[in-house]
N, CA and C of each residue as an Amber inpcrd file, in Angstrom:
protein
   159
 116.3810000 110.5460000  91.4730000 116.6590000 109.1700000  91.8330000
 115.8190000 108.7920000  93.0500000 115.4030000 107.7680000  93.4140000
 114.4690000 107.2070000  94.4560000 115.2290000 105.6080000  95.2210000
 115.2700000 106.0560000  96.3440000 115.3890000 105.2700000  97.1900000
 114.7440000 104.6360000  98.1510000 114.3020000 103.2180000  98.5760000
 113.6590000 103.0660000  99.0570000 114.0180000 102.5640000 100.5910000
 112.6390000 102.4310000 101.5410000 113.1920000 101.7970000 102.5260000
 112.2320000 100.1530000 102.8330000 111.1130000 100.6300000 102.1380000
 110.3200000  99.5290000 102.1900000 109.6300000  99.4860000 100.7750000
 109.5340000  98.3990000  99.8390000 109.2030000  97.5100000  99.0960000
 107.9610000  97.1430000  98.8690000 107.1000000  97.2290000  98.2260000
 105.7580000  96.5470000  98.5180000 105.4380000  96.0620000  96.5960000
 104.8030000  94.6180000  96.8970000 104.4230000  94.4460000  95.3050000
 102.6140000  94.1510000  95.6480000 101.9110000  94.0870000  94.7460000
 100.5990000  93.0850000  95.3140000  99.8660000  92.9270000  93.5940000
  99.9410000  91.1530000  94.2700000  99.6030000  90.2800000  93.1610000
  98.0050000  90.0550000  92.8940000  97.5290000  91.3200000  91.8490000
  95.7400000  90.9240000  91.5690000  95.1350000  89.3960000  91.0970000
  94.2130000  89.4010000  91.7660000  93.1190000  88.2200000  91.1270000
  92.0860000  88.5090000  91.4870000  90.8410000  87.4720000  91.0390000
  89.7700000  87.9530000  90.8110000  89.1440000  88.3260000  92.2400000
  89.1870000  87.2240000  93.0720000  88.5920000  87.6840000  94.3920000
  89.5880000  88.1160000  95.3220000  91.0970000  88.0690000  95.3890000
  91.5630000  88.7780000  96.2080000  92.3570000  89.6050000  96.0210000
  93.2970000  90.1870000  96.9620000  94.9710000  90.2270000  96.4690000
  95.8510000  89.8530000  97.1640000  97.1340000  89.2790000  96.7710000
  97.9690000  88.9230000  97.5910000  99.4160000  90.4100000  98.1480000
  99.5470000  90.9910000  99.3150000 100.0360000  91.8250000  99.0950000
 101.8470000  91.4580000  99.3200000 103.2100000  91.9000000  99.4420000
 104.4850000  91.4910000  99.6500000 105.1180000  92.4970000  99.8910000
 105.4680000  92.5710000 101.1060000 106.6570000  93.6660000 101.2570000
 107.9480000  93.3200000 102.0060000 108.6810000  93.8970000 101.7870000
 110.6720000  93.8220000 101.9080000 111.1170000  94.7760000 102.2410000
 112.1710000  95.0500000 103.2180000 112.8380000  96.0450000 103.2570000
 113.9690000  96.0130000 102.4090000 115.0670000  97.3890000 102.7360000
 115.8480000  97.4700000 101.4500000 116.8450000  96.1690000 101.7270000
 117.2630000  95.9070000 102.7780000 118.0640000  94.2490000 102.8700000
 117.6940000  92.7410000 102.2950000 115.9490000  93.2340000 101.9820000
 115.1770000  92.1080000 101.2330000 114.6480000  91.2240000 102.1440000
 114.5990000  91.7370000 104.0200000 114.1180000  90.8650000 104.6380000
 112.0020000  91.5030000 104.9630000 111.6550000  90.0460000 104.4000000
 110.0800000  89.9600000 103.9880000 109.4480000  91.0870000 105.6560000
 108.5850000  92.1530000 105.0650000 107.8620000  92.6060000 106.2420000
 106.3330000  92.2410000 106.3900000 105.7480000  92.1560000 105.4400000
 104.7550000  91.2890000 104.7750000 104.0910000  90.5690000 104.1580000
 103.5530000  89.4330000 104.1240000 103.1110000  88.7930000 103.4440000
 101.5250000  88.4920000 103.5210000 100.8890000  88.6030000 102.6050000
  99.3520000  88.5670000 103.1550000  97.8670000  88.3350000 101.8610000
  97.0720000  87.7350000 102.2920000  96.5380000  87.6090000 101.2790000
  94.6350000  87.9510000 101.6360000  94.5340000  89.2480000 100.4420000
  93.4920000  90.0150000 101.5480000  92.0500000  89.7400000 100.3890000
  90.9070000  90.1880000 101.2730000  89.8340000  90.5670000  99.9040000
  89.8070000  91.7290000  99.5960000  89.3480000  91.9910000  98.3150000
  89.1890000  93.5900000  97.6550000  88.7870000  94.3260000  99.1910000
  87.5490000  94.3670000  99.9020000  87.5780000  95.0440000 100.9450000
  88.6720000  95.9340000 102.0730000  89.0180000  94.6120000 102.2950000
  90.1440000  95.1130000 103.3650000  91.5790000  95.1570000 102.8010000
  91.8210000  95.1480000 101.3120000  93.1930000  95.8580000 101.0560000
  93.6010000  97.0680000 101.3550000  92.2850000  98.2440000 101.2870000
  92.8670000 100.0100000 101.6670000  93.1100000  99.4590000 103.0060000
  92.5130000  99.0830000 103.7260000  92.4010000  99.1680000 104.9820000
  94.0110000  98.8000000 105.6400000  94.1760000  97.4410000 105.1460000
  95.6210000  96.8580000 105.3630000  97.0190000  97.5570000 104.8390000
  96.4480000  98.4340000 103.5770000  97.2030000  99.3880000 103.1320000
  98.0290000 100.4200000 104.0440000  96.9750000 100.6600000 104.4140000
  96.9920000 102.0880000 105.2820000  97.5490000 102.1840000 106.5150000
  98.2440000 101.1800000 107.1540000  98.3640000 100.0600000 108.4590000
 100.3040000 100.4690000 108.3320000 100.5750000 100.1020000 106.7820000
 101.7500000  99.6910000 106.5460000 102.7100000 101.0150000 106.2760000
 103.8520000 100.8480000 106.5830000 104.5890000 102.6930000 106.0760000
 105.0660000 102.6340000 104.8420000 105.2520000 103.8380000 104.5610000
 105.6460000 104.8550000 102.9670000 106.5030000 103.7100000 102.6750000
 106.3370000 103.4470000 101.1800000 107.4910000 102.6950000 100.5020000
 108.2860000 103.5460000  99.7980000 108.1800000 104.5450000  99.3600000
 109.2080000 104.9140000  98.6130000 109.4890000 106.4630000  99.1350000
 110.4430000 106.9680000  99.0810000 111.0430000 108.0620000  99.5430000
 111.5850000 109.1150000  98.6260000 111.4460000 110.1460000  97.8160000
 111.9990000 110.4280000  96.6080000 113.3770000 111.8160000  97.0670000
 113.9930000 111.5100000  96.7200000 115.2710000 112.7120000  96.8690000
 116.2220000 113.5960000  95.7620000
């Protein structure tokens, strides 16, 4: 079973992505809208979403 503590979705298109994250209460930790470039980058910034137990 997997529990999380942080949430993340990210919405593809052609030139960017939009990324979204929530904690488990559903209050928004990010919202952001990046180019292919700097998505790892912004990625990498943000903590573990999922936790497995």
């Amino acid at each position: 079973m997997s529990h999380f503590n942080y949430f993340y979705g990210i919405y593809l298109a052609k030139l960017s992505f939009s990324i979204h994250g929530e904690d488990r209460r559903g209050k928004p930790l990010v919202h952001k809208t990046l180019s292919h470039l700097k998505l790892l980058k912004e990625m990498a910034k943000l903590p573990v979403g999922l936790r497995h137990s």
